[in-house]
Phi, psi and omega in degrees: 000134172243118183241181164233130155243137202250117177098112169280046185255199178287344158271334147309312173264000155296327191293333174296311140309314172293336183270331160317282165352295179285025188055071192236142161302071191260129176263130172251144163269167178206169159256340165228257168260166143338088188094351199274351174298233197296322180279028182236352192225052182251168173242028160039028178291131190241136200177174162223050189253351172214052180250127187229160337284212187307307154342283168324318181244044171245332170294313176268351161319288196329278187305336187276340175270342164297319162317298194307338171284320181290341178272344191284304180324289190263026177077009206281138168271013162311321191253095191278126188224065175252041191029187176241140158258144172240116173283076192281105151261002165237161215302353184265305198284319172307295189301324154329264192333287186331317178260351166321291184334304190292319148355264154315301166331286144343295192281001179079015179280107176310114171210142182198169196247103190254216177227151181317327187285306145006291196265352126346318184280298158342268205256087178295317177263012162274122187302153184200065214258232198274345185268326197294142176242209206301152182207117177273141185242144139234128162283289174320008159259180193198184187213167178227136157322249298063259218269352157288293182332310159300335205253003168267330201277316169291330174301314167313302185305307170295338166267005184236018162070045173278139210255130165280022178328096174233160182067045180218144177238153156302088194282315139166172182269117189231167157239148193208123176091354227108317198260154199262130179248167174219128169266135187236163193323319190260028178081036130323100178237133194252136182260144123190185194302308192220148180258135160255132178250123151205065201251053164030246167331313196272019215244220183047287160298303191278007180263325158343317196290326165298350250332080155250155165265090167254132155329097185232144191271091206263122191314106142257005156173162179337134166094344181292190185290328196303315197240168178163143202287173166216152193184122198241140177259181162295195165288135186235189184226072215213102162294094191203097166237084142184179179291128169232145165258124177250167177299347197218010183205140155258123197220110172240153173290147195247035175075143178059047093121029167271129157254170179227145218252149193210136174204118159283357186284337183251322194332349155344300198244024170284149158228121177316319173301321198196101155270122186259195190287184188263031193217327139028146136347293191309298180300340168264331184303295209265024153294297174312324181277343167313299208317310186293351214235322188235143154255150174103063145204032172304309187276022175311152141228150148287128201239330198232147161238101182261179177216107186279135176263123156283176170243109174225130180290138196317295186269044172075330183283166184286143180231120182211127186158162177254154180277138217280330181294318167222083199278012150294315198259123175270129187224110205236144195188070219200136170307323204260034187332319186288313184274357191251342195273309161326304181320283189317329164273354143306289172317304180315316190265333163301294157338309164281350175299306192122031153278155192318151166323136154252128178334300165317297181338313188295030211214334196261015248228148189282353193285310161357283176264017166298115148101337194283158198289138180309291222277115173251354191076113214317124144314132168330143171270183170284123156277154184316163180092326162237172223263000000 
């Protein structure tokens, strides 16, 4: 059996691997570098703590512990797994939180409401003053490296002789005999048995090529759902290995002892088009809101500023399925990419292998959203607590 997957981020070369793995001849396209999309601009939280509906948080429940196995397994270190605190202070997010909680419980996600002295004990340099309300522990989330997660996925990939095409695209998909052919830029053309589409953003524009219509939820302007800033400081000298969440600030550490800073609150003006400097507006509020939230982060800077793109499919949910129409092409396509992506190249690669549907899956399948009209109307916004 011969495949092609299309697109090298973190969903991709899981999928590649896994299909390595069942000894399948896999080749990946890429269009630029290894990672340089949607996966090089995650703030990598790895969790199910605010994914609806159920369905949505049982596939990533699913996917956070197949991370934790797979980094448990293979030694990896990509993955930090000291769970999250979530802090809630002001009086809309304490009522949020409260029915998050009663929620996750229900559905059996370890969460609980711990004490100020408690998450001191976590967190030693978490600011904790007379405003702070209620403060939540998941032990069992976690946050990911990226781009360690890539460099295990290729390495991996290069010992099971899955093939690596990059800065070369798909230009396009025809079938010729049965087999799905693909042309690629410099004039290449690759035969095989199933196509993985897995380019995040871009799966919208390339299935067209398919002519199919799938929906994606496409960046128009400052400030969507699509986007959003991310900002890494220098090394500072602040005891914090997990995730803290605030009503106004999000902060996990980013190795040598830099963290990375998230506030969905400013994401107004982020834009992809006009990123600003590290000395920006932007970038000292979310200095300021450090400053209040850790102590020992006086001397913080901003050294880097992004503007991250999600991949999010029109009605927000994950699309993992072959299209009923051409069930050679396999198709993967989700906001929760970071946390999704071990499962998902399981899950995936059994199916195309030929194993029975896998369940989880089923709620998710691209046949949903075939044919439906791009303009779906603004996503709901994002709550504390999400990327």
């Amino acid at each position: 059996m011969e495949a092609v997957v299309i697109g090298a981020g973190v969903i991709g070369l899981s999928v590649a691997t896994e299909l390595g793995r069942r000894g399948v001849n896999v080749t990946v396209v890429e269009q630029g570098t290894p990672g340089a999309g949607t996966s090089a601009a995650s703030y990598g939280w790895v969790n199910a703590n605010n994914k609806e509906p159920c369905a949505y948080h049982e596939l990533n429940h699913a996917g956070l512990e197949a991370h934790r196995k797979l980094a448990q397994t293979t030694g990896g270190t990509w993955l930090q797994a000291g769970g999250h605190l979530e802090v809630a202070t002001d009086p809309a997010h304490q009522e949020e939180l409260a029915r998050r909680l009663s929620r996750l419980c229900d559905l059996g996600y370890e969460a609980e409401l711990i004490t100020h002295a408690q998450a001191r004990e976590l967190i030693p340099d978490l600011i904790t003053g007379p405003d702070a309300g209620p403060i939540a522990y998941f032990p069992r989330e976690a946050y990911c490296f990226p781009q360690l997660y890539l460099a295990h996925l290729l390495s991996t990939a290069a010992d099971l002789g899955v093939k690596v095409i990059s800065g070369n695209a798909v230009q396009t998909i025809d079938v010729a005999g049965g087999r799905p052919v693909l042309g690629l830029a410099d004039g290449t053309v690759l035969s095989c048995n199933h196509v993985v589409s897995c380019v995040g953003r871009w799966t919208q524009s390339l299935l067209k090529q398919a002519d199919v219509t799938l929906p994606m939820t496409e960046f128009e302007h400052a400030g969507d759902a699509t986007v959003g800033y991310l900002a890494v400081t220098n090394p500072l000298p602040v005891s914090l290995a997990r995730l803290l969440t605030t009503s106004q600030l999000n902060i996990r550490p980013d190795g040598g002892g830099r963290l990375m800073l998230q506030a969905l609150g400013l994401d107004a003006t982020a834009d992809p088009r006009d990123i600003p400097a590290t000395d920006a507006p932007v970038a000292k509020e979310l200095l300021g809101r450090l400053n209040k939230a850790l102590s020992n982060t006086s001397a913080a800077a901003v050294v880097e500023l992004r503007v991250g793109r999600r991949a999010i499919p029109a009605d927000g949910l994950t699309v993992a399925g072959p299209l009923p129409s051409a069930p050679w092409l396999y198709v993967l396509a989700t906001h929760s990419g970071i946390t999704l992506a071990p499962l998902l190249g399981d899950l995936a690669a059994k199916e195309i292998h030929g194993a029975s549907a896998q369940s989880l899956l089923a709620p998710f399948r691209p046949d949903r959203l075939l044919g439906r009209p791009a303009d779906r109307g603004p996503l709901p916004p994002r709550r504390p607590g999400q990327q």
